[in-house]
MARVEXBA-191936 format. One record per residue: chain; residue number from 1; x, y, z of N, C-alpha, C, O in turn. Coordinates in pm, 1 decimal, always signed. Each point is the difference from the previous one (the first is absolute). Layout:
BEGIN
R   ch     i        nc1        nc2        nc3       cac1       cac2       cac3        cc1        cc2        cc3        oc1        oc2        oc3
R    A   NUM          X          Y          Z          X          Y          Z          X          Y          Z          X          Y          Z
...
//
This chain:
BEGIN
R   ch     i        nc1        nc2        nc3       cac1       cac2       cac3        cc1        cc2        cc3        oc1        oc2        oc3
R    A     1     +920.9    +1196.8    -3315.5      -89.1     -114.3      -16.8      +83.7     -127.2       +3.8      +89.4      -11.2      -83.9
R    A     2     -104.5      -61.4     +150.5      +37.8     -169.7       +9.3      +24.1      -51.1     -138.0      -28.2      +53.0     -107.4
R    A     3      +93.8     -181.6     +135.9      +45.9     -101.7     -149.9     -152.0      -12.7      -39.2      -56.0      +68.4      -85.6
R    A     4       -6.7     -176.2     +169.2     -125.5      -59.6      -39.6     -113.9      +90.8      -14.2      -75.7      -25.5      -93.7
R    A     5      +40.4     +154.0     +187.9      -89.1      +69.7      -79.3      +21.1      +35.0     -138.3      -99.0       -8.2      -72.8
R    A     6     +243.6      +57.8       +5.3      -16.5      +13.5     -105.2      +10.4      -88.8     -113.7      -35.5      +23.1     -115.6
R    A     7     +106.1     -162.0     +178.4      -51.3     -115.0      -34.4     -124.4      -57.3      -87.3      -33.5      -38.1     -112.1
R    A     8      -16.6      +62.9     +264.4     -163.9      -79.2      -46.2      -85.7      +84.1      -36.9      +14.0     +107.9      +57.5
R    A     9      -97.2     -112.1     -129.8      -98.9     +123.9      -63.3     -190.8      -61.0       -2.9     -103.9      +40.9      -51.9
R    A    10     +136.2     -134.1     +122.7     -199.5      -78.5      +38.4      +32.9     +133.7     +154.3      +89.4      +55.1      +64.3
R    A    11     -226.9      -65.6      -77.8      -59.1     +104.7     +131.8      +50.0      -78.6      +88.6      +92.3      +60.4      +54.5
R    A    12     -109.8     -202.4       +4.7      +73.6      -62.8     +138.7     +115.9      +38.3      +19.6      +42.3       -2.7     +115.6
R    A    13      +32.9      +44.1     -211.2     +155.4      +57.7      +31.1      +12.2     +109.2      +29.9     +100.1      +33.1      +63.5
R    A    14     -215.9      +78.0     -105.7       -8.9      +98.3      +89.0      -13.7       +5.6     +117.5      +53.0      +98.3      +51.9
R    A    15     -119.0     -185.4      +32.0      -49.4      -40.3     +165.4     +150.8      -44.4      +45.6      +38.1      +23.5     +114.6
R    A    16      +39.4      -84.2     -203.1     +111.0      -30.4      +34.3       -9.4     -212.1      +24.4      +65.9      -81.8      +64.2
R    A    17     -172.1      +75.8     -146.8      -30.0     -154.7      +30.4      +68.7      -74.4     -169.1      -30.2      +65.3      -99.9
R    A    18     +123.5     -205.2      +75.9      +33.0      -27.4      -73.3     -122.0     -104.0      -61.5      -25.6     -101.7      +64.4
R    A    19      -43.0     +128.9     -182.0     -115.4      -66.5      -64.3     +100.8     -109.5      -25.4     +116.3      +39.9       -6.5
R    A    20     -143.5     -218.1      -15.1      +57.7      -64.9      -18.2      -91.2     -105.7     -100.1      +53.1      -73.7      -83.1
R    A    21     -197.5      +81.0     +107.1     -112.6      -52.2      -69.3       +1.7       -5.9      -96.3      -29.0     -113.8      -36.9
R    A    22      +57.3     +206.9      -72.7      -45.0      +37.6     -109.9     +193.5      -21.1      -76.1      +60.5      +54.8      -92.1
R    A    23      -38.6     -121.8     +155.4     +191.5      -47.5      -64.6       +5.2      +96.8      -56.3       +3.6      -36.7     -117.5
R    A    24       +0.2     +162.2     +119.4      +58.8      +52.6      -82.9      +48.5     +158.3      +94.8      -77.0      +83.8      +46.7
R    A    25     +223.2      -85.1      -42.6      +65.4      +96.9      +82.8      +14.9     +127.1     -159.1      +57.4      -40.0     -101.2
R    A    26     -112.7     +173.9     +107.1       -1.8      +89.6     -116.7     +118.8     +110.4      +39.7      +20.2      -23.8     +119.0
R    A    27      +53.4     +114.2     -152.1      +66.5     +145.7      -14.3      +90.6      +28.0      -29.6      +31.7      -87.2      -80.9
R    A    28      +81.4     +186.7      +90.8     +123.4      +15.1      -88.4      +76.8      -39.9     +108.8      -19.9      +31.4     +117.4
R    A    29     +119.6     -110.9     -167.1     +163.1      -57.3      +95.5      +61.3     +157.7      -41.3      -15.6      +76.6      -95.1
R    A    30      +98.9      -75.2     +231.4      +94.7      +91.2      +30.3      +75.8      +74.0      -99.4      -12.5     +118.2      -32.0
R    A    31     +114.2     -229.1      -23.4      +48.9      +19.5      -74.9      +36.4      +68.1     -118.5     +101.1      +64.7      -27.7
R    A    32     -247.3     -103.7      -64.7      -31.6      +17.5     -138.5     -160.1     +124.9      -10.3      -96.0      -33.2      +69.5
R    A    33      +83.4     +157.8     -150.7      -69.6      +10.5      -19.9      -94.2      -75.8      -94.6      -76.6      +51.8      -81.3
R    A    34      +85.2     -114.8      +92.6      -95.5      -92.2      -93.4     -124.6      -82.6      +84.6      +37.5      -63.7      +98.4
R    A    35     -155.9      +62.2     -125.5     -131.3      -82.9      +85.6      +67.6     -186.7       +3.3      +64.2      -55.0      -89.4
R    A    36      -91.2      +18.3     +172.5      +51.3     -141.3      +23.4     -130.1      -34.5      +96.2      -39.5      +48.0     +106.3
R    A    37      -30.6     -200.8     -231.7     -100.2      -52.7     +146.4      +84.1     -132.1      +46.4      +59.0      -79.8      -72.8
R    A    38      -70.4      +79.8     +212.3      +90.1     -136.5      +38.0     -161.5      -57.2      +41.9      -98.3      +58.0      +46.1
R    A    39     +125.1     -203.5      -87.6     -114.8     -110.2      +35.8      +36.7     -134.1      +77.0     +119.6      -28.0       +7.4
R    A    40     -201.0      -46.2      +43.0       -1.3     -101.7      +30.8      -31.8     -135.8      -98.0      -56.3      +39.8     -102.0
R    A    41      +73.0     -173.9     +101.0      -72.6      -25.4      -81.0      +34.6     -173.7      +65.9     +112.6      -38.2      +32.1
R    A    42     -222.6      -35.0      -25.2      +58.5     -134.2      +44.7      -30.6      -74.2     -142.8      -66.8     -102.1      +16.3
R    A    43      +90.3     +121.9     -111.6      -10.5      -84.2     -124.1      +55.3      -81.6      +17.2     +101.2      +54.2      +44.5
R    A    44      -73.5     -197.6      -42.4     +153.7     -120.0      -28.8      +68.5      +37.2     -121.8     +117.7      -32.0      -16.8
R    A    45     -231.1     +145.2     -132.5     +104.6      -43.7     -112.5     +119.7     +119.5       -0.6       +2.5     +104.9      -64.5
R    A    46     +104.0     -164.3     +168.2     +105.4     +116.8      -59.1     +158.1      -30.7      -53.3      +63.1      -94.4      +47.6
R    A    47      -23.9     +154.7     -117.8     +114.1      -27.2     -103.3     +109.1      -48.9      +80.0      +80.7      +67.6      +63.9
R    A    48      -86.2     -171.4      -72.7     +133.6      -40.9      +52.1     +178.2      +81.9      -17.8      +96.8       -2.4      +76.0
R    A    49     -109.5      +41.9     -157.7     +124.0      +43.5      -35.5       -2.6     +117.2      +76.3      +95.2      +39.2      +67.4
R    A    50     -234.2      +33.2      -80.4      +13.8     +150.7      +62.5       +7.9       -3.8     +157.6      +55.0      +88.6      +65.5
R    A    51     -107.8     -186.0      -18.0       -0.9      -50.2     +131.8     +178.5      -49.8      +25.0      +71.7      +51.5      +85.8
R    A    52      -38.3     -133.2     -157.7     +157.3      +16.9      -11.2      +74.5     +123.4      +40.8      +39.1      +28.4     +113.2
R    A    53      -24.1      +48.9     -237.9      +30.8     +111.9      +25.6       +0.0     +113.9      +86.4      +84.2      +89.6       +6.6
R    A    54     -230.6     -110.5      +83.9      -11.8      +95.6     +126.4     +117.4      -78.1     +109.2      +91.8      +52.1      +63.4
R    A    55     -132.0     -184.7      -70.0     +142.3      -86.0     +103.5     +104.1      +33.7      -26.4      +75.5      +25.0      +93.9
R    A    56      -26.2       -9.8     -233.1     +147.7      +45.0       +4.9      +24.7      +87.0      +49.3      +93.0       -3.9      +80.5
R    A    57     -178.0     +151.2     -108.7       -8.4     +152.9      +32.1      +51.6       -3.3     +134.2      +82.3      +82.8      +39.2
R    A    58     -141.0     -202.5      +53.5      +29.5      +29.2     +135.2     +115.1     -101.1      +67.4       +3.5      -55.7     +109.7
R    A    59      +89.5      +56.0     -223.3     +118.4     -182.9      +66.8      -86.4     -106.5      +37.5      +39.8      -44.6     +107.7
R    A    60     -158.5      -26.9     -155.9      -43.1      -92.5      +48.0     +105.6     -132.0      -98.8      +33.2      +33.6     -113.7
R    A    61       -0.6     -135.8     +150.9      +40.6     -121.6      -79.5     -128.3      -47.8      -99.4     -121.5       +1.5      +19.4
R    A    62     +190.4      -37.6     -115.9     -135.5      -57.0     -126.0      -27.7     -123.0      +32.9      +89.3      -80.7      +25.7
R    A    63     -246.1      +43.9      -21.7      -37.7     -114.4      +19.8      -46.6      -61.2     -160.4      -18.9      +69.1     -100.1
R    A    64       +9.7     -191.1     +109.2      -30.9      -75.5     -124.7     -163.4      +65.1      +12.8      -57.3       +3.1     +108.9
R    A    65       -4.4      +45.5     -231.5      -93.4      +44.1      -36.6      -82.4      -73.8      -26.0     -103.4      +66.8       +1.7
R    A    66      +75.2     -188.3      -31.3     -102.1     -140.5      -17.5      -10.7       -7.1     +211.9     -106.1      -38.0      +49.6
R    A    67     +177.8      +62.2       +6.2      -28.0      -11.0     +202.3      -55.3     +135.3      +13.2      -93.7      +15.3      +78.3
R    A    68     +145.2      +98.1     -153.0     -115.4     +131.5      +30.1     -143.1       -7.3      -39.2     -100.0      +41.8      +58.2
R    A    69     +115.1     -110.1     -180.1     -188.9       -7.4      -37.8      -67.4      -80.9      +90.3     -114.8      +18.4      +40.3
R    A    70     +204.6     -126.2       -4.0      -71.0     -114.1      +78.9      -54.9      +93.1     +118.9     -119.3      +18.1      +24.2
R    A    71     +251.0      +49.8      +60.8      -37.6      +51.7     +149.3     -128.2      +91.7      -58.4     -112.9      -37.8      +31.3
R    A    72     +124.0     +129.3      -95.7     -110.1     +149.2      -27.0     -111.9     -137.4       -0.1      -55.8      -22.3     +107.4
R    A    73      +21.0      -75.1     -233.9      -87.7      -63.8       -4.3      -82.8      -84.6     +143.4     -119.4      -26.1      +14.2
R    A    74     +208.8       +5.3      +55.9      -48.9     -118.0     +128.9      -19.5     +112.6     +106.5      -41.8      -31.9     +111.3
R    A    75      +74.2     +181.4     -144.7       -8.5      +22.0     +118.8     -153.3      +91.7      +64.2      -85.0       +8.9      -88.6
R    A    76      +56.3      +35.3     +180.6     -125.5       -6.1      +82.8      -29.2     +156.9      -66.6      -95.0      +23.6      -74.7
R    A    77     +180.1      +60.9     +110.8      -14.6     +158.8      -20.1     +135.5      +37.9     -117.9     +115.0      -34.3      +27.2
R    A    78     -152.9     +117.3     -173.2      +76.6      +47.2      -51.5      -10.0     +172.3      -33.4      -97.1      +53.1      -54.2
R    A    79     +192.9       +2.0      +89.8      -18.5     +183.4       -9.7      +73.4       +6.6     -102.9      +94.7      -78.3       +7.8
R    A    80      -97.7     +138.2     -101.1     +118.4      +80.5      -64.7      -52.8     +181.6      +43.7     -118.5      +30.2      +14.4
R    A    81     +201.3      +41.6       -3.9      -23.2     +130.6       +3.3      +53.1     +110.6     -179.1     +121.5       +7.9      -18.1
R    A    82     -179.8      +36.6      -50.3      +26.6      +82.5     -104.0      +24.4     +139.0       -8.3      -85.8      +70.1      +53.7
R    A    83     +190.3       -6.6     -112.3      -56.9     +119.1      -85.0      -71.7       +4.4     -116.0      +21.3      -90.2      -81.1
R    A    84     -104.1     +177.5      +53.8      -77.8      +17.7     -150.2      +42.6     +188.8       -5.5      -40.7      +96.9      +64.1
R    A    85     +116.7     -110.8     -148.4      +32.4     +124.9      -79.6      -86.8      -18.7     -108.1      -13.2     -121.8      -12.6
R    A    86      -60.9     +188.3      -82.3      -34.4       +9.1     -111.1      -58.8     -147.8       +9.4      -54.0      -62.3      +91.4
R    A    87      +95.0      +23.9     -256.8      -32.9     -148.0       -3.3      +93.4     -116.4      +52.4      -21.3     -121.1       -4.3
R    A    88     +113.3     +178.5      +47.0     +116.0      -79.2      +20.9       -9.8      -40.8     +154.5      -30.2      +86.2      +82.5
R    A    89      +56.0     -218.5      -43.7      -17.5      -12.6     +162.7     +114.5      -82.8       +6.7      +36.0      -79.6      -86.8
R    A    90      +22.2     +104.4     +201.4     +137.1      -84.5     +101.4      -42.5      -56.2      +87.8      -83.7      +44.9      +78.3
R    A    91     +146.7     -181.8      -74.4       -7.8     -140.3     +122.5      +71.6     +148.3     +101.0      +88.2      +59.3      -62.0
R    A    92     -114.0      -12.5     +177.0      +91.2      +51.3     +117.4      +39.9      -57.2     +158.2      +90.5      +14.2      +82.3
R    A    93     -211.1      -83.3      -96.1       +1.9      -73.7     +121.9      -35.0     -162.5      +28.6      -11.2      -35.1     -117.5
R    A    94       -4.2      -41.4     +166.7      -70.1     -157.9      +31.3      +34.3      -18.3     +113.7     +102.1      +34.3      +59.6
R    A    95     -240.9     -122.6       -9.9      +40.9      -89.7     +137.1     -118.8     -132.3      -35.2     -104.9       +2.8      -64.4
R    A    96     +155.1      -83.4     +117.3      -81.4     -122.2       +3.6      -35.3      -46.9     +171.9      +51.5      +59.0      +95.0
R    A    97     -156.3     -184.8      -79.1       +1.9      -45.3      +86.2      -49.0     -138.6       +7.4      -83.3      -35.1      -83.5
R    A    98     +128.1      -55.9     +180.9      -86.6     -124.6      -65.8      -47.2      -12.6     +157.0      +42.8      +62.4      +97.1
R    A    99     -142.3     -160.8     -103.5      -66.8      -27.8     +114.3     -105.2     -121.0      +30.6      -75.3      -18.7      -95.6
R    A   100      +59.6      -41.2     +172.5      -76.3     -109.1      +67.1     -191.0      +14.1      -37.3      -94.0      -75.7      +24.4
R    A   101     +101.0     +174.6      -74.5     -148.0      +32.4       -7.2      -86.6      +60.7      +93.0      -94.9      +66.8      -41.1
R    A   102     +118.8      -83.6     +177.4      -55.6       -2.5      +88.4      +66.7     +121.1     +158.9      -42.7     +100.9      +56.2
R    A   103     +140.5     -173.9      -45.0      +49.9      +93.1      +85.2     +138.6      +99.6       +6.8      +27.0      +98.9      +68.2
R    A   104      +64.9     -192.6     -198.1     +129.4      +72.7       +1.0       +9.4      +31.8     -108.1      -58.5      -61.4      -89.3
R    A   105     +157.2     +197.4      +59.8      +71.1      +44.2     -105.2     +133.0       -2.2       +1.7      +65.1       +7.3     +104.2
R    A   106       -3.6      -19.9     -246.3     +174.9      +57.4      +59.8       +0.4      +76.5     -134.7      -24.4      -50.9     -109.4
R    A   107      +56.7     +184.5     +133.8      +55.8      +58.0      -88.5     +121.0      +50.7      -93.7      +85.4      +74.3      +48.5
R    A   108      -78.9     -114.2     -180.1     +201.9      -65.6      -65.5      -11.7     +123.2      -75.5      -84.5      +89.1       +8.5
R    A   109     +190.8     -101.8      -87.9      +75.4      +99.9     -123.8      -62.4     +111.5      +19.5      -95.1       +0.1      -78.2
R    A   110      +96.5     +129.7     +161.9      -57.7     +150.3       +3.9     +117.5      +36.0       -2.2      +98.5      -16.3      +72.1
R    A   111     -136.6     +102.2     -226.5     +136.0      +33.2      -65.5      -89.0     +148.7      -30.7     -123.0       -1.3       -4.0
R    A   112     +211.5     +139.8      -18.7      -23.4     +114.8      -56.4      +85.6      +68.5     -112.4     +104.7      +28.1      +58.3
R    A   113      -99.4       -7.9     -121.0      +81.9      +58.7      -90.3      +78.4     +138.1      +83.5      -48.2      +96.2      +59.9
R    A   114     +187.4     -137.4      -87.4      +74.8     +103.5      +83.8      -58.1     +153.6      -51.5      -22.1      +82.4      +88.7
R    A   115       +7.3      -59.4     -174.1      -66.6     +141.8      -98.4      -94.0      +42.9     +123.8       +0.1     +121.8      +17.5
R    A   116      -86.8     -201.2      +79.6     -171.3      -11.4       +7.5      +25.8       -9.5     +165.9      -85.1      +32.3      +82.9
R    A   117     +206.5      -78.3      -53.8      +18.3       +7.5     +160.6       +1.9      +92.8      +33.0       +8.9      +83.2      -90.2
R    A   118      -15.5      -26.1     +238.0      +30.8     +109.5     +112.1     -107.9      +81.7      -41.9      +14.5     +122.3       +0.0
R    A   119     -139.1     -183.4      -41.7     -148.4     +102.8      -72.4      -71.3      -73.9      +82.6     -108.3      +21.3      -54.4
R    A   120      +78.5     -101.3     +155.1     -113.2      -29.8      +82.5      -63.4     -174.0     -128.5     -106.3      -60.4      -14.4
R    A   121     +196.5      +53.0      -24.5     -133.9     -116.7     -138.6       +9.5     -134.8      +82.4      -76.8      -82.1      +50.2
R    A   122     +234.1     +107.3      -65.6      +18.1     -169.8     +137.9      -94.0       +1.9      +59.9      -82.7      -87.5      -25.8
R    A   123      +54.7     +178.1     +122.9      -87.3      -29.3     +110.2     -162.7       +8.0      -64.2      -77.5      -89.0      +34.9
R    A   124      +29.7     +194.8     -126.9     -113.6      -15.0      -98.4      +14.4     -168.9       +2.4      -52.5      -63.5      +91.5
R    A   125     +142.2      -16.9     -220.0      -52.9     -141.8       +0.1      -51.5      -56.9     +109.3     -115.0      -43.6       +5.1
R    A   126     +232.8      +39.2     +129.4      -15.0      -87.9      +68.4     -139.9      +32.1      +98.9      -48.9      -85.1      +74.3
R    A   127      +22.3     +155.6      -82.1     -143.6      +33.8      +82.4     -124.4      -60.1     -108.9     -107.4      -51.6      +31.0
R    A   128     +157.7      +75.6     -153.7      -98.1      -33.9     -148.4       +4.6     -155.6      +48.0     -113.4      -47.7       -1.9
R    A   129     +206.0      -38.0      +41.3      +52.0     -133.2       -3.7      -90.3      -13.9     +164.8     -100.9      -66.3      +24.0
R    A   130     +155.6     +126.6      +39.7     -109.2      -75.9     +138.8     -125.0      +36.8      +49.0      -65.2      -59.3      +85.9
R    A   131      +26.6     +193.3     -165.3     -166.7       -3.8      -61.6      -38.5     -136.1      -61.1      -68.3      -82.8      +60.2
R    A   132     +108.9      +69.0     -162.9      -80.5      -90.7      -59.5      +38.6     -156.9      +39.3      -45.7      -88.6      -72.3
R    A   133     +122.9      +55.6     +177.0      +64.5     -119.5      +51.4     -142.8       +2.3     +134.2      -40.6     -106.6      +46.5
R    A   134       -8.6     +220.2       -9.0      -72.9      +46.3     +123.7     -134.2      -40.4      -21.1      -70.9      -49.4      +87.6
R    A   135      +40.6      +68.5     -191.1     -119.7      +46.0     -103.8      -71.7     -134.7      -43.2     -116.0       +3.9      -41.1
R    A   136     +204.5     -154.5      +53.3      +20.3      -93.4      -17.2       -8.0      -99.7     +157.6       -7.9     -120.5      +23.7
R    A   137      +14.6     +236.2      +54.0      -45.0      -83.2     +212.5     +140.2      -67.0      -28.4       +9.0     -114.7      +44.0
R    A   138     +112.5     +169.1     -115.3      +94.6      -84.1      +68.2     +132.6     +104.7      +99.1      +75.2      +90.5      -36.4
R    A   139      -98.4     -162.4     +178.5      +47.4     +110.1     +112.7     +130.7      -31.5      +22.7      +57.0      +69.2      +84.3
R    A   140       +6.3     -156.9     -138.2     +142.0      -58.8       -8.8     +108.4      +65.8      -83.7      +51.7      -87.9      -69.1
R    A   141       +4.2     +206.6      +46.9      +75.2      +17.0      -93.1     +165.9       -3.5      +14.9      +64.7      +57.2      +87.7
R    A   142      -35.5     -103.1     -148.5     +188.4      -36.9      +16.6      +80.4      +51.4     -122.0      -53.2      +15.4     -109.9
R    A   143     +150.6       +3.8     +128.0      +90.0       +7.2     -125.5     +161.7      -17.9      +39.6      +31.8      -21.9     +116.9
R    A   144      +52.3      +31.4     -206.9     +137.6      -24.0      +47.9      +87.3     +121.0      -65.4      -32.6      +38.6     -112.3
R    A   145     +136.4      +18.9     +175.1      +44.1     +136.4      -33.3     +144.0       -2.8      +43.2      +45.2       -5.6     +114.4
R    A   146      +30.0      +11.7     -253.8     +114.9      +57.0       +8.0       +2.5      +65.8     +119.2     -101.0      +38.6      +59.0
R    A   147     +233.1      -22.0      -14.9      +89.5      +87.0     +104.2      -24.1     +175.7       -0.6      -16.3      +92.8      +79.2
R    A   148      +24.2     -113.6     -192.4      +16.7     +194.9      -44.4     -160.8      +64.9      -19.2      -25.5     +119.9      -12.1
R    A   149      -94.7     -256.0      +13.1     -133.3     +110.0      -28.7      -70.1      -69.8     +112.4     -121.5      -19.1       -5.8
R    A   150     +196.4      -20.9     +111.7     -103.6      -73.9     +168.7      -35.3     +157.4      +23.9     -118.0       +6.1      -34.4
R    A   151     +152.3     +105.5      +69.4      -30.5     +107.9      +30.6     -158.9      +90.5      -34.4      -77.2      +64.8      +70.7
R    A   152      +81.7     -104.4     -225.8      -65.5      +40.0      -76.5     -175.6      -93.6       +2.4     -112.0      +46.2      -21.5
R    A   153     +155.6     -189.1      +57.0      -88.9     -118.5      +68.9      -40.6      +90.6     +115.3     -100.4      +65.8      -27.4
R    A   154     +138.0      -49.4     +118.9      +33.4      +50.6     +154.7     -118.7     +128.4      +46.2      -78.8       -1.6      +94.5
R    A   155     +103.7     +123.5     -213.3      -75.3      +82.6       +3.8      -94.2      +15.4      -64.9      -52.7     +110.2      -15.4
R    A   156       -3.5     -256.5      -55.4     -139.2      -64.8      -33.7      -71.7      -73.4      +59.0      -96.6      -59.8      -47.5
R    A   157     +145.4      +55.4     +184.8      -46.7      -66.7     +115.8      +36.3     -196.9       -6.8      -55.6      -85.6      +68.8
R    A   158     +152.6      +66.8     -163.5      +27.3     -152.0      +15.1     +112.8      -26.3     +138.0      +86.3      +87.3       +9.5
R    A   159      -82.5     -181.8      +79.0      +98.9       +2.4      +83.5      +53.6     -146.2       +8.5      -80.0      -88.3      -30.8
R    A   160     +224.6      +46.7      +74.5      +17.3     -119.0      +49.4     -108.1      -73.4      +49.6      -95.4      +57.6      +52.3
R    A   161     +101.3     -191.0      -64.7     -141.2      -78.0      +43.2      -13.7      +34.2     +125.7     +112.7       -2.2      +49.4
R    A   162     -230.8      +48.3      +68.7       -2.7      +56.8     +119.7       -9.7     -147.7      +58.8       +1.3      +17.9     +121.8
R    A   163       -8.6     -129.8     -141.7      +26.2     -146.8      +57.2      +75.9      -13.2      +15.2      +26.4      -82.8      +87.2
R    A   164      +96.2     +160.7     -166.8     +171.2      -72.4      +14.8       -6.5     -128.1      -97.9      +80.4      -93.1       -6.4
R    A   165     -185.5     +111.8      -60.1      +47.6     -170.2      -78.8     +113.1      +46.0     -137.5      -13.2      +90.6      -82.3
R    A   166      +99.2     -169.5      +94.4      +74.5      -12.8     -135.4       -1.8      -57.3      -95.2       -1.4     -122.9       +6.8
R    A   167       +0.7     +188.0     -133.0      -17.3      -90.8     -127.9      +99.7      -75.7      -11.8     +118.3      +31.4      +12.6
R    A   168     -156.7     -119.3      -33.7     +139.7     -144.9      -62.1      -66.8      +37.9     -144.8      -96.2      +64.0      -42.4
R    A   169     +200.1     -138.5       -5.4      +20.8       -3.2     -174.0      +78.8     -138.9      -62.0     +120.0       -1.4      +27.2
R    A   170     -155.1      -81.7      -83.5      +58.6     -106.4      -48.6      +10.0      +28.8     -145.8      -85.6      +25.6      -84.7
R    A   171     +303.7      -45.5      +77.3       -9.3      +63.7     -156.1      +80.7     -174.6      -48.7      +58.7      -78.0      +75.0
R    A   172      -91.1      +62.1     -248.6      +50.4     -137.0      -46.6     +208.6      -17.2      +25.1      +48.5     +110.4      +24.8
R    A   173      +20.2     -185.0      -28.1     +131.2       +0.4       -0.4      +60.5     +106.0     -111.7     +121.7      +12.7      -13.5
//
């Protein structure tokens, strides 16, 4: 039996279809005999510190935390992804996106908890992230990607701009 059939435990995962509606991804991780529901959740209220801490997990540099509330706060689309063991639940995943309203998105910080990688969740969010960017009539989606996860962009169907246009970037002295 496959990761995700035994994964997912809603009947659509039997057909072999990933339910994404109902945010909530259910079954046991690999790993651990233990039941684990992983969820979705676009709440804004999430712990800064714990949101911290998933960045470190993965070498991200620390940003001043009064500019993280601001970005999560201003921005268009917020995911966090969870475990819920018992009563206890883990920040595991986030991506944000901000956008024009209308026609563009760009999608920032899609981060996974190294524990939670090479399980299909990356790609779970980011489909969770351009569902509901879709869901919204906006047909524009962008993001910017390290060197080491363009691949991982690549076989989610994102490609170099097919215009050839290049991003410029204006940074302060």
């Amino acid at each position: 039996m496959g990761f995700w059939k035994s994964f997912f435990s809603s009947s659509d995962a039997a057909s072999g279809q990933t339910q994404f509606e109902g945010e909530a991804i259910e079954g046991t991780i690999d790993r651990t005999d233990n039941t684990s529901r992983i969820f979705f959740s676009t709440d804004r209220d999430i712990d800064l510190y714990e949101l911290e801490e998933l960045c470190d997990a993965v070498g991200w540099s620390r940003r001043p935390m009064r500019k993280v509330k601001k970005a999560i706060q201003h921005s268009f689309l917020v995911t966090s992804m969870w475990q819920q063991r018992g009563n206890t639940k883990r920040l595991i995943g986030f991506a944000r996106a901000t956008s024009d309203h209308a026609f563009n998105a760009t999608i920032w910080d899609v981060v996974v908890h190294p524990d939670f990688q090479t399980k299909g969740l990356g790609k779970a969010l980011m489909k969770y992230m351009i569902r509901k960017l879709r869901n919204e009539d906006i047909s524009n989606i962008t993001l910017f990607a390290d060197p080491h996860v363009v691949n991982f962009y690549r076989r989610m169907g994102f490609m170099a701009d097919p215009e050839g246009i290049k991003g410029m970037f204006w940074y302060p002295d």
